[in-house]
C-alpha positions as CSV (number, residue, x, y, z in Angstrom):
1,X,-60.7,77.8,-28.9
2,X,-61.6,79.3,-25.6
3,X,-63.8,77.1,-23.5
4,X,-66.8,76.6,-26.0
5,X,-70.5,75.6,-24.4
6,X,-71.3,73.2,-27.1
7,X,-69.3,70.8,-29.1
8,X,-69.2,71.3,-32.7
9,X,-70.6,68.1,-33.9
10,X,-73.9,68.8,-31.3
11,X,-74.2,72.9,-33.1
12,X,-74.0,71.2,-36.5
13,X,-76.7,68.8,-36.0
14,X,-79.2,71.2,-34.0
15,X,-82.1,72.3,-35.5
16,X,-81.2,76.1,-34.6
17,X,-78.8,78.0,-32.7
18,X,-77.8,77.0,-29.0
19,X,-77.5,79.2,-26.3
20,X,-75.9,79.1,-22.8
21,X,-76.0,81.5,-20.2
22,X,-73.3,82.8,-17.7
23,X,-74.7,83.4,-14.0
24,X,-72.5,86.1,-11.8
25,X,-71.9,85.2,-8.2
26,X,-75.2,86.6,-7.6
27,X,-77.4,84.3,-9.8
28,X,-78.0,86.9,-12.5
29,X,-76.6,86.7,-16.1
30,X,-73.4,88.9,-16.8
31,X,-72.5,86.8,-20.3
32,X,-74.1,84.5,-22.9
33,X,-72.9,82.3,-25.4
34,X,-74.7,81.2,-28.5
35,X,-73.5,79.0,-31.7
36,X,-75.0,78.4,-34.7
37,X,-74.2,76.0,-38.0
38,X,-73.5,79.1,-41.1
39,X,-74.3,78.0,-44.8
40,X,-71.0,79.5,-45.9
41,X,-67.0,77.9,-45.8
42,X,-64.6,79.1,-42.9
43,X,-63.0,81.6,-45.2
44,X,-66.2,83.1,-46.3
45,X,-67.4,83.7,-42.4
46,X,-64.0,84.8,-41.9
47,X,-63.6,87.3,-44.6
48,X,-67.2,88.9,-42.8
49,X,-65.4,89.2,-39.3
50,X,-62.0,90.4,-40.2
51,X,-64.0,93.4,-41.0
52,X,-66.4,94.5,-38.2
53,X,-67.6,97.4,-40.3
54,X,-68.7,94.9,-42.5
55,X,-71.3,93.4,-40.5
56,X,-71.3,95.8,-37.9
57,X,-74.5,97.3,-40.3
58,X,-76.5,93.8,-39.6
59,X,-76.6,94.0,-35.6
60,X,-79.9,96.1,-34.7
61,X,-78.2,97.9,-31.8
62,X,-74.8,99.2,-33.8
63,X,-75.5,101.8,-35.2
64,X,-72.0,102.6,-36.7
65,X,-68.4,101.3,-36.5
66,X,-65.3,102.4,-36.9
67,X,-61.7,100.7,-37.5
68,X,-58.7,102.6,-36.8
69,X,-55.5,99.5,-36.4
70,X,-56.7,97.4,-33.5
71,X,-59.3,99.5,-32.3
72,X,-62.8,99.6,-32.8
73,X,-64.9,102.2,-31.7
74,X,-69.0,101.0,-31.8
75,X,-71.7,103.5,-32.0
76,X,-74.4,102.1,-30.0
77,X,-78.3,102.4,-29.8
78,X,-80.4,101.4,-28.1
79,X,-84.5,101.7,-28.5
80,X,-87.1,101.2,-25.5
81,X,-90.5,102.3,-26.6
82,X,-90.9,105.5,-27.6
83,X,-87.1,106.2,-26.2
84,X,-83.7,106.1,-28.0
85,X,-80.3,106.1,-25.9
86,X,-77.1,106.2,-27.8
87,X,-73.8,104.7,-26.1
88,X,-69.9,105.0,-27.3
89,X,-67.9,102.0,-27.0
90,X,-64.2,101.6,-27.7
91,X,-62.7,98.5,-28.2
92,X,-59.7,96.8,-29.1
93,X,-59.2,94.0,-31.5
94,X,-57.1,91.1,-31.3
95,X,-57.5,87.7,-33.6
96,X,-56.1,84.4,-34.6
97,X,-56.8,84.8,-38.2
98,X,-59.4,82.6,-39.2
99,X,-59.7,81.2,-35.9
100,X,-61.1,83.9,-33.6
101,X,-61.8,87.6,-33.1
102,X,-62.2,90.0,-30.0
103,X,-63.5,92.6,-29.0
104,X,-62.6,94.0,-25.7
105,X,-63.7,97.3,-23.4
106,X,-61.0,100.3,-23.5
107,X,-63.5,103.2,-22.7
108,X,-67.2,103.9,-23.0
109,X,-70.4,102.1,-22.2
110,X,-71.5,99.4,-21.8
111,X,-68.6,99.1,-18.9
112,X,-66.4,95.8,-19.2
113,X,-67.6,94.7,-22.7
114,X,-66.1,91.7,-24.3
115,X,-67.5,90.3,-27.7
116,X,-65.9,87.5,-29.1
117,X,-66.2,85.1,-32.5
118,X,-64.4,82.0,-32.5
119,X,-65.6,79.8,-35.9
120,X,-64.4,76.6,-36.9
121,X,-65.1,74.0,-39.8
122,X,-68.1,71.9,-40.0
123,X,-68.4,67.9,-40.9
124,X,-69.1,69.7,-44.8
125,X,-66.8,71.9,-46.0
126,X,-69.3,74.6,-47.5
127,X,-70.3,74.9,-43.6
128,X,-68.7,76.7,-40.6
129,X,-69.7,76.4,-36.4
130,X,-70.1,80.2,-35.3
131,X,-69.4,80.6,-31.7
132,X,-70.4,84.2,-30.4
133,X,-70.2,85.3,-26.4
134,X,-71.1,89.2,-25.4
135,X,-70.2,89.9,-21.8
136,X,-71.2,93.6,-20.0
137,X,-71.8,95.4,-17.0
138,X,-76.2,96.1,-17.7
139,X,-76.0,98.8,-15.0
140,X,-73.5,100.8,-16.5
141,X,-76.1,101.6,-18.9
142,X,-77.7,104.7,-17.2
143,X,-80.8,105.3,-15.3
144,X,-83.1,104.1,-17.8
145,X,-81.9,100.4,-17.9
146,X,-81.6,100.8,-14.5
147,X,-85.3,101.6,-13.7
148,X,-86.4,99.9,-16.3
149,X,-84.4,96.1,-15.1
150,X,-85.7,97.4,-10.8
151,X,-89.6,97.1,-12.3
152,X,-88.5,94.0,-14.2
153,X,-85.7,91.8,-13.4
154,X,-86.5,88.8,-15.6
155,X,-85.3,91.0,-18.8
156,X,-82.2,90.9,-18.0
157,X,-82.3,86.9,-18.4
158,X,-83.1,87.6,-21.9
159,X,-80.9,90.7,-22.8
160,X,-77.4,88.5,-22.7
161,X,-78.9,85.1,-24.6
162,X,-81.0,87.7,-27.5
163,X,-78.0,90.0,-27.6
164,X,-75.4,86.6,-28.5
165,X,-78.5,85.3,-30.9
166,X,-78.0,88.7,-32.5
167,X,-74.5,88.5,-33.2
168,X,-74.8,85.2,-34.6
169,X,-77.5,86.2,-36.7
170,X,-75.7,89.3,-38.5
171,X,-72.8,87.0,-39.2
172,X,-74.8,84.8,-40.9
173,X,-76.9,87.2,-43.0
174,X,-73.6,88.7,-44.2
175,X,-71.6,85.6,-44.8
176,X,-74.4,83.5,-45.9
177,X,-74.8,83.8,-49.9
């Protein structure tokens, strides 16, 4: 495993999902981190990743996904009021099976993303530690975020941490029975 925040004894025995923030060289986030304690054995949470179609339908911002060998092209969208912006994002995919899965920026927006699921067993067999970390460059996303994050900074301390959660959370609806 790559560096996890938490140790899996601590994610097991929380109450709910931790999260831990990444800070750029400037102070502001540029990556999150989040774990979580799934209802559901390694190979079950497993079986849900290998396939990111599969759970792809669970995360509120993909809007489709598409597997063609190791690459993954993500159709994005994104709502802000009364707005919708759509966003193309190719990936490719490399894993350790039924260890970890990646996700990382060919072409497309968001610039420089990297996604990333590393599980591994819990204390009970039935149970599996979700690790999830989404890093991407927010001001690649057009004007719009752009305006939006000049009028109000302190978003963008909650886009990274919600945008892990998220990930975590569609994983868990699909592997979950």
């Amino acid at each position: 495993m790559l560096n996890l925040p938490f140790e899996p004894s601590q994610v097991a025995a929380a109450a709910g999902p931790l999260v831990s923030v990444v800070l750029g060289t400037d102070g502001r986030p540029v990556a999150a981190r989040a774990a979580g304690a799934i209802a559901a054995a390694p190979a079950r949470v497993w079986e849900t990743l290998a396939d990111p179609t599969r759970f792809a339908s669970k995360v509120p911002m993909i809007h489709s996904a598409r597997v063609d060998g190791d690459r993954v092209r993500l159709d994005l969208k994104f709502r802000i009021a009364l707005f919708s912006v759509g966003f193309r994002l190719d990936t490719r995919m490399s894993r350790d099976e039924g260890r970890w899965l990646e996700l990382r920026y060919v072409a497309g927006e968001p610039r420089d993303t990297s996604i990333r699921f590393d599980l591994t067993p819990a204390e009970r067999p039935d149970r599996t530690v979700l690790y999830t970390s989404i890093a991407f460059d927010i001001m690649s996303l057009g004007w719009l975020v752009k305006a939006f994050l000049k009028h109000h900074p302190e978003i963008q301390f909650g886009v990274f941490p919600g945008t892990a959660l998220s990930l975590l959370d569609a994983v868990r609806r699909s592997a979950e029975p």
